[in-house]
C-alpha positions in Angstrom: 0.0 0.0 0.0 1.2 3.3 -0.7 1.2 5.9 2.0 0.5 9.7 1.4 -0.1 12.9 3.5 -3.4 13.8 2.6 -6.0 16.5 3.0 -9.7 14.4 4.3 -12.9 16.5 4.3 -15.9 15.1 5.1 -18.5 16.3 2.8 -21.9 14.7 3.5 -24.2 16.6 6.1 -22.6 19.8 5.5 -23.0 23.2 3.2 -19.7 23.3 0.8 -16.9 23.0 2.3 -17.6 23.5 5.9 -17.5 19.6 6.9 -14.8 18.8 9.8 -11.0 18.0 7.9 -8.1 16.6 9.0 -4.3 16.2 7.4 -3.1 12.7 8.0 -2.1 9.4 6.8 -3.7 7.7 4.0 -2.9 4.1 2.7 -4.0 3.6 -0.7 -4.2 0.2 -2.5 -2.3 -0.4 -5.5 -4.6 1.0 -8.1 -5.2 4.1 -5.9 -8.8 3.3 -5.9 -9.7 2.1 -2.3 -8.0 4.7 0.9 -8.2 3.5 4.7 -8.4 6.7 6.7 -9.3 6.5 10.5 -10.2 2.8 10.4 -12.5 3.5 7.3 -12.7 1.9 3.9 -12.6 4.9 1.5 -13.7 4.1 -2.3 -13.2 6.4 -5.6 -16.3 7.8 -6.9 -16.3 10.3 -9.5 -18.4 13.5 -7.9 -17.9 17.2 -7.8 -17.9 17.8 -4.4 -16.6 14.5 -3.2 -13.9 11.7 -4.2 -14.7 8.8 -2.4 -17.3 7.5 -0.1 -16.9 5.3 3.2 -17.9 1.9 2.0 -20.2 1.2 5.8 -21.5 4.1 5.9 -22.2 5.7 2.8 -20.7 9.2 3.4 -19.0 11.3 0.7 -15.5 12.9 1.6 -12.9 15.0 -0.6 -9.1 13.6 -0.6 -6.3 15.5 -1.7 -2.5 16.8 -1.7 -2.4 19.5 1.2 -1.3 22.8 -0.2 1.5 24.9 1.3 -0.1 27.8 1.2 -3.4 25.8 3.6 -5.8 27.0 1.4 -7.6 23.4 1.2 -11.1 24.2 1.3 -12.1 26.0 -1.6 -14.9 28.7 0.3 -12.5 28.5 3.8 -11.9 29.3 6.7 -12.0 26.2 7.9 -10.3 24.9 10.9 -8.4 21.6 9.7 -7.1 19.0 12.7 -3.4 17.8 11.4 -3.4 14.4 13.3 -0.5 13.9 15.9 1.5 11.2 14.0 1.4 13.4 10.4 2.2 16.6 12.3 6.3 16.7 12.1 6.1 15.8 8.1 3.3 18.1 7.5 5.6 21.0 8.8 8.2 20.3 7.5 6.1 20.3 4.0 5.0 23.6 5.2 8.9 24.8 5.4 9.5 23.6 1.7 10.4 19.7 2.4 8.6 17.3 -0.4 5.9 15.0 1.4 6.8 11.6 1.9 6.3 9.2 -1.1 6.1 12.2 -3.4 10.3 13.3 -3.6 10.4 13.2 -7.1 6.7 15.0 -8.2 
């Protein structure tokens, strides 16, 4: 599985862009088609507003590359949670690093 820093919005129950988001770990399987996030089973769906949906449950959330510049949600502010164990590579992302698994683009 690959594993990516990634940008997680929850989308369903929520105007645009103002669900709850986190920055944190992602494990994707090979054909980058199915994420586990949080202990959930994440599957592609082509949408507007979301990217995948959490196979129990149903609900739509957006994944992406955080951006340096944290403008993430497209109608922000938002307040996102960067999770504990993402929080030293996230920085250093922040301060210019590459984010792990994505050194050469």
């Amino acid at each position: 599985m690959a594993r990516r820093i990634m940008f997680v919005q929850l989308k369903t129950g929520y105007d645009v862009d103002r669900g709850p988001s986190w920055i944190g770990w992602v494990d994707f399987n090979r054909s980058w088609g199915t994420a586990r996030f949080q202990g959930r089973e994440l599957r592609r769906a082509p949408g507007f507003d979301s990217n995948f949906y959490d196979v129990a449950t149903g609900e739509e959330f957006w994944l992406s590359g955080p951006k340096r510049d944290r403008t993430d949600t497209r109608y922000g502010p938002a307040t996102t949670v960067v999770e504990d164990d993402a929080r030293e590579a996230y920085e250093s992302f922040l301060d210019g690093a590459p984010l792990p698994g994505r050194e050469r683009g």
